[in-house]
Phi, psi and omega in degrees: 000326187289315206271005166254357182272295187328307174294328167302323227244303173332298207283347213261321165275016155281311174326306176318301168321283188312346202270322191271356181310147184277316202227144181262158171082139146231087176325327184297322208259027172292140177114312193273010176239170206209171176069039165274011183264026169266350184260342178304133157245110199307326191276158181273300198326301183262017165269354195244025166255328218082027190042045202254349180261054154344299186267008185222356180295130173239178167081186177285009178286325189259040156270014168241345157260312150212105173321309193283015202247349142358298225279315173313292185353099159283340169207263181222161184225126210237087158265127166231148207213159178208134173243140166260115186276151177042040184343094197220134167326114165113298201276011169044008174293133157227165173202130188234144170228151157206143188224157183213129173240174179220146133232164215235161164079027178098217170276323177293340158016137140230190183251137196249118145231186188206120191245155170244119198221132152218137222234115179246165181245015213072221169234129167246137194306149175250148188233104156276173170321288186307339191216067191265314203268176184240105185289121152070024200054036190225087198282122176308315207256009190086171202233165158226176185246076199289169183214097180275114172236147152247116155232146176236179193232144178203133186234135194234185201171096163301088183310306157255116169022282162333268165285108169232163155240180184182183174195167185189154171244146177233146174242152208236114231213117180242065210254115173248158171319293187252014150228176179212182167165117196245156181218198194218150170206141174248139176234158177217152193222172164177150171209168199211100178262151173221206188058178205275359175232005202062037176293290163338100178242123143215140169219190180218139175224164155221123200232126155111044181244176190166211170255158193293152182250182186205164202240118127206163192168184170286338136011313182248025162243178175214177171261169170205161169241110189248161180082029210004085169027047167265336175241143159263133188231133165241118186278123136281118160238143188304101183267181207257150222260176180222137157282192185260149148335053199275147162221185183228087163245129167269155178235198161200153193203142177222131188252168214182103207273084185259041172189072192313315172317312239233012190285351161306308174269298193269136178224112150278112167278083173304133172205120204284127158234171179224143163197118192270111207277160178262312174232080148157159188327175173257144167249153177253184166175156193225116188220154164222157195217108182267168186191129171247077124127039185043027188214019163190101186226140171227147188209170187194119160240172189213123150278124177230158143253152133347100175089012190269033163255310198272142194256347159328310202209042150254356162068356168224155153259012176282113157307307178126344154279146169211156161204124168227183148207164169324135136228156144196159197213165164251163189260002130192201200282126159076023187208195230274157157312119191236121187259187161198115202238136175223128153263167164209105192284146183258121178243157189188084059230187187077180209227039173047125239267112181282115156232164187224128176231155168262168176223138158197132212253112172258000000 
């Protein structure tokens, strides 16, 4: 209990900092930071929130939004999720994830989970000084694949009623054939339910902080002839090194009975996010979720940034609407769950990010 009161009471003056910062965002550093696919979120369910239920998320999904909505796990949950990302003829972007929590260690218990998101670009021509073009659509020197993975590892826990937290590490992987770069990000959450039914969600996560990364391989080196060309000499150069994406987010979430008898079939979820980016503007967001007999939901958020009406000085490609939905049932009485979860992000350019996951709760 002291190390979730310590984490709470952490993440509560970084909010607290933030809120009172004089200026939001920070824009001068847009650009400086590397490892953005740590801002993706891969799943479908809270992708059609817009990753916007911060203070109401569960299950292993909030091991990419707040590690502690973890916690909810009751016994195990299985997801694999696939994005056509940024949808385009041609650009071949994917991203296949798959993740599992279990929980261990009784009713006191906590919950372990563990996600894998890999993210590919296809085959791209290789090109050199010498060979910079790609003749006749026919790349001559051949082709490569980079390859971006994430795995974290995240463990949530309920202290109370009330109260869960969590914390979780991700390891992080950048790959082309002759370079690489790896890093390390730690995240940490906490949520808090109250009110006369546990309508009342709040939470805080901080996410994506760690160590900085650097490219290195044969990639950054060349030959040279030195000496009038009595030596083959081999030069490296150094790229420079990038921090992680770090953020801050807080929510609030409100459930909503519009048939008090009846709260068991109709649920609305209303939900507020604030998120504080370290390099690049702050977002606000409003997202909502109907959910019927828990077996049939829909949902829809809206993200804004600064100048993100304007296609000038919007700085993302994400419009800022997502939506998606639910089915899920079970496949028989009392024994597992089975979900089918579709989101849809609106992008401009691009035809926008499709993803579909499966669930399975035992």
């Amino acid at each position: 209990m002291k190390l979730i009161n310590k984490i709470a009471l952490g993440l509560a003056v970084t909010a607290l900092g933030c809120f009172t910062t004089a200026e939001a965002g920070n824009k001068d550093r847009t650009g400086q930071a590397g490892a953005y696919e740590l801002l993706i979120n891969p799943y479908a369910r809270s992708g059609g929130w817009s990753g916007l239920n911060t203070a109401c998320i569960k299950g292993i999904e909030a091991s990419r939004i707040n590690v502690a909505g973890l916690s909810f796990t009751e016994k195990t949950e299985v997801v694999f999720a696939r994005s056509s990302y940024l949808a385009l003829k041609g650009s071949d972007m994917a991203i296949n994830n798959f993740g599992i929590a279990q929980h261990v260690g009784g009713e006191d218990g906590g919950v372990l989970g563990l996600s894998v998101m890999s993210m590919t670009f296809g085959e791209i021509p290789i090109t050199t000084t010498e060979v910079p073009d790609v003749v006749g659509g026919v790349a001559t020197l051949g082709t490569y694949k980079p390859q971006f993975m994430n795995i974290g590892l995240s463990y949530a826990k309920k202290f109370s009623d009330a109260i869960q937290g969590g914390m979780g590490v991700t390891i992080i992987s950048e790959a082309i054939p002759n370079a690489k770069a790896q890093g390390v990000a730690l995240d940490a959450g906490i949520q808090y339910v109250t009110g006369p039914k546990d309508n009342i969600h709040f939470g805080i996560s901080l996410r994506n902080v760690g160590t900085p990364m650097q490219f290195r391989g044969d990639g950054l080196s060349f030959s040279n002839i030195a000496l009038n060309g009595r030596y083959l000499l081999t030069q490296e150069m150094r790229s420079q090194m990038f921090e992680l994406p770090s953020l801050l987010n807080i929510g609030l979430a409100y459930d909503f009975y519009p048939v008090p008898k009846m709260a068991d079939v109709h649920r609305l979820t209303v939900a507020g996010n604030f998120t504080s980016n370290s390099f690049t503007k702050d977002q606000f967001g409003l997202g909502m979720e109907y959910g019927y007999r828990n077996t049939l939901m829909a949902r829809v958020g809206y993200r804004y940034q600064q100048g993100g009406l304007n296609v000038a000085t919007r700085g993302n490609v994400y419009n800022g609407l997502r939506a998606g939905i639910t089915f899920e049932t079970p496949l028989k009485k009392d024994g597992p769950v089975f979900g089918l979860d579709y989101a849809y992000g609106a992008t401009n350019p691009f035809n926008g990010t499709h993803t579909i996951g499966v669930r399975l709760g035992l």
